[in-house]
C-alpha positions in Angstrom: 68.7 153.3 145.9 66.5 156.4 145.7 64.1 156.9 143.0 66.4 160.2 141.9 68.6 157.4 141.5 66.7 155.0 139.5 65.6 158.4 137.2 69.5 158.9 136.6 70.1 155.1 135.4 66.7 155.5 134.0 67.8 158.4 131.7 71.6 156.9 131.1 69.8 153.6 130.1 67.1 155.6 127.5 70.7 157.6 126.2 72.7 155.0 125.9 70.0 152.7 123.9 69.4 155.8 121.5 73.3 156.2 120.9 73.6 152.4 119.5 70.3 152.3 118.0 71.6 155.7 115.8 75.0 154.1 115.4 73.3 150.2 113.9 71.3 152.5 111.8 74.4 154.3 110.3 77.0 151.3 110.7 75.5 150.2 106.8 76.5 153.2 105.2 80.0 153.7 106.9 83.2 152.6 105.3 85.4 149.6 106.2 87.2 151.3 108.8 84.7 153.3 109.9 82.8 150.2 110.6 85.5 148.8 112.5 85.4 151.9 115.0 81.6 152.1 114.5 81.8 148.0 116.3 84.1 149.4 119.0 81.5 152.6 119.9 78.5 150.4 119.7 80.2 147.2 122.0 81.4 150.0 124.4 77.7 151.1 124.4 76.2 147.8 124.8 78.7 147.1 128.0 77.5 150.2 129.2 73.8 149.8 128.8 74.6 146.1 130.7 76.4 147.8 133.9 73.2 150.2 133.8 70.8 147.0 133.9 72.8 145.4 136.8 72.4 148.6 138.7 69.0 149.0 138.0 68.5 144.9 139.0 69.8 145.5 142.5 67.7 148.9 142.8 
């Protein structure tokens, strides 16, 4: 992998921290159903920011 490569997964893995960190921070103020969506965002997230950590492992 080239180190363009590593910038993108880089730069997906910064983005993808900042989106849950923003979402945990506003998950205590959402309703009951929102929170139950706001889980589904933030797992998707966290699944994401793992694939981006196995990619960067094998870089």
């Amino acid at each position: 992998m080239t180190g363009n490569d590593n910038s993108k997964l880089l730069h997906d893995l910064r983005s993808k921290c900042s989106s849950l960190k923003s979402a945990a921070e506003l998950y205590k103020d959402c309703s009951a159903a929102e929170k139950k969506e706001m889980l589904a965002l933030m797992n998707a997230a966290a699944a994401e920011i793992t694939k981006l950590l196995a990619q960067l492992d094998k870089a």
